[in-house]
VOBA-1610 file (N, C-alpha, C; in pm, whole numbers, padded with zeros to 5 digits, always signed):
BEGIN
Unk+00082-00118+00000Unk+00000+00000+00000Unk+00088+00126+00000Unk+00194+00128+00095Unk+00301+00224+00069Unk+00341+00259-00079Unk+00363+00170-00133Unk+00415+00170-00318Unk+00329+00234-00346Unk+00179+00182-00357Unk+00124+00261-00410Unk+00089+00389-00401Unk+00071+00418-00279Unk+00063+00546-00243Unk+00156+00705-00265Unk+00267+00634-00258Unk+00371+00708-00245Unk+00423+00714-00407Unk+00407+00575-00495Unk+00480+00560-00603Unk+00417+00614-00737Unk+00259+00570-00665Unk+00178+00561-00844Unk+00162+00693-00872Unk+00201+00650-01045Unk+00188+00780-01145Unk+00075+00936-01090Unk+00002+00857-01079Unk-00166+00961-01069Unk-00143+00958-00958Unk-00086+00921-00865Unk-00105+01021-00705Unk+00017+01113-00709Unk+00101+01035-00737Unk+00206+01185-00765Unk+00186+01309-00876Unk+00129+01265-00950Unk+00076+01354-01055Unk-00032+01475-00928Unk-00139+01443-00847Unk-00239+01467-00822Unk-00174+01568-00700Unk-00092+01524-00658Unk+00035+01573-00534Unk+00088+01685-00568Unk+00110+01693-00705Unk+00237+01791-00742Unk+00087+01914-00802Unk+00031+01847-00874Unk-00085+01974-00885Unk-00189+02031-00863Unk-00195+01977-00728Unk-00239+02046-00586Unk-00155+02109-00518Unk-00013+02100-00526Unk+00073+02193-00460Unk+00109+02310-00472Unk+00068+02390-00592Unk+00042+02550-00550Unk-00080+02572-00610Unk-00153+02646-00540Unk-00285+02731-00594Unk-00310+02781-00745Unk-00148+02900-00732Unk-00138+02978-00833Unk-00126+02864-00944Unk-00163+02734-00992Unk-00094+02684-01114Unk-00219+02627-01146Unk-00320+02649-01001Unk-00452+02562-01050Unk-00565+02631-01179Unk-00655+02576-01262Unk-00686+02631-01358Unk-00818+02686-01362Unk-00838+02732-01470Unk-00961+02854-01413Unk-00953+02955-01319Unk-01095+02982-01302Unk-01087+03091-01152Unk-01039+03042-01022Unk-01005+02892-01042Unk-00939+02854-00877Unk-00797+02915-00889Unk-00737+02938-00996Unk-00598+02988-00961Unk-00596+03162-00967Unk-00744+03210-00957Unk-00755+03381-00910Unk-00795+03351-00719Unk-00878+03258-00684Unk-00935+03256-00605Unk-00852+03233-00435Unk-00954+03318-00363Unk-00857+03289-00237Unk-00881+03199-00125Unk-00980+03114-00151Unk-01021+02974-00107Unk-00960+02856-00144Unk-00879+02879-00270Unk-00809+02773-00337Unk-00704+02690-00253Unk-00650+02776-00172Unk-00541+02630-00109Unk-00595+02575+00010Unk-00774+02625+00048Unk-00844+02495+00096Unk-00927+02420+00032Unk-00956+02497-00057Unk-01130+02416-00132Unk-01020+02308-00197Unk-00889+02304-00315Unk-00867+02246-00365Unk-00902+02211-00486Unk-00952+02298-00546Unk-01080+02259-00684Unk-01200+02157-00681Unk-01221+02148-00501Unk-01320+02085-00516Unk-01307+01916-00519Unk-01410+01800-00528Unk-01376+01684-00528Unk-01297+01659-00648Unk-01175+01614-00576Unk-01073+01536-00736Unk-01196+01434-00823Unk-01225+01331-00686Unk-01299+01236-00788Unk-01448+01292-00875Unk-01458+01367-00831Unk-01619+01422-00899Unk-01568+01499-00985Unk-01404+01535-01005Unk-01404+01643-01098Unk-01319+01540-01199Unk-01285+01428-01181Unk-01231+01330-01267Unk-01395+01258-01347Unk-01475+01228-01287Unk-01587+01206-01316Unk-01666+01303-01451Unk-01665+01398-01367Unk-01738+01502-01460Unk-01675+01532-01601Unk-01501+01586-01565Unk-01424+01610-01651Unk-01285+01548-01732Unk-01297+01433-01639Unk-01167+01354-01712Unk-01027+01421-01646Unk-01050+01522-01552Unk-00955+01631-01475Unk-00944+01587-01326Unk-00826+01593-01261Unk-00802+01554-01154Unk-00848+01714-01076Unk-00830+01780-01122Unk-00799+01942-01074Unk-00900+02020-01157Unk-00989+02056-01105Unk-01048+02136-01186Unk-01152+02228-01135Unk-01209+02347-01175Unk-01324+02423-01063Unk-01393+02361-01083Unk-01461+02363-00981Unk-01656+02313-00938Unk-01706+02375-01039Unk-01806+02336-01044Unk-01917+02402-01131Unk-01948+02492-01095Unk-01998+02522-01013Unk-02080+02640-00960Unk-01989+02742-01011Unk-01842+02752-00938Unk-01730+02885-00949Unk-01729+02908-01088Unk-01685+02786-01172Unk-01676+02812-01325Unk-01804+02892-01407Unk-01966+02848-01320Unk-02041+02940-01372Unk-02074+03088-01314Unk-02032+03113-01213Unk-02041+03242-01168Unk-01907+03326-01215Unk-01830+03245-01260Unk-01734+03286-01317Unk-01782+03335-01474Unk-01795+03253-01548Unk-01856+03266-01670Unk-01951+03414-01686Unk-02059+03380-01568Unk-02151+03496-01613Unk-02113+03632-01528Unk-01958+03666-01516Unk-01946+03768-01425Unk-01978+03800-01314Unk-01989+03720-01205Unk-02047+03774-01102Unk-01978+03681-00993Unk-01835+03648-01022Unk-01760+03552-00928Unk-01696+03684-00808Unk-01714+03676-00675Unk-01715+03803-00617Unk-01575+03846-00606Unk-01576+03947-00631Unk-01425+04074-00659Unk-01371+04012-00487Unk-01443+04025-00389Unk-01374+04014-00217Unk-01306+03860-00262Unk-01335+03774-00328Unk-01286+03631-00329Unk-01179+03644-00413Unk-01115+03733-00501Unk-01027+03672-00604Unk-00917+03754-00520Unk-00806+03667-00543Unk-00641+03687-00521Unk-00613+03878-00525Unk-00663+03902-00672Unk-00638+04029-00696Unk-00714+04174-00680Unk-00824+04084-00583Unk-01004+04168-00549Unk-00959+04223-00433Unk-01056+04291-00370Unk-01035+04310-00200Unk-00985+04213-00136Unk-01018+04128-00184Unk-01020+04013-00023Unk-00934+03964-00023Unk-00828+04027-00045Unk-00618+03984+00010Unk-00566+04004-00136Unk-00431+04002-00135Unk-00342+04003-00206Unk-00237+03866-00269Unk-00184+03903-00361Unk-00108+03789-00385Unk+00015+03783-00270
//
């Protein structure tokens, strides 16, 4: 179980791009929830999208229709890079 854990392709893959925010895609890599939310369930977002890493739905559509809130993004009110 160690091997696997530690060894296999897709967990190290999944390891390394979860490890900074800034590299995650979409609005999770503006967002300042990102290095807890995580983009959300890996497996539901492997499910949905074939993506280990990816925004939720919801963010991607409030994103989409403009109205993802200015206090939440990296570069909005709500903190700095």
């Amino acid at each position: 179980m160690r091997e696997v854990w530690f060894g296999h392709p897709t967990l190290v893959r999944l390891r390394a791009d979860l490890a900074d925010p800034l590299t995650f895609p979409g609005i999770c890599r503006d967002c300042i929830h990102a290095g807890r939310c995580l983009t959300h369930c890996v497996a539901q977002n492997y499910l949905d999208t074939r993506h280990l890493v990816w925004p939720a739905e919801l963010c991607s559509e409030v994103e989409r229709r403009g109205i993802f809130p200015e206090s939440r993004r990296r570069d909005g009110a709500g903190g700095g890079r």
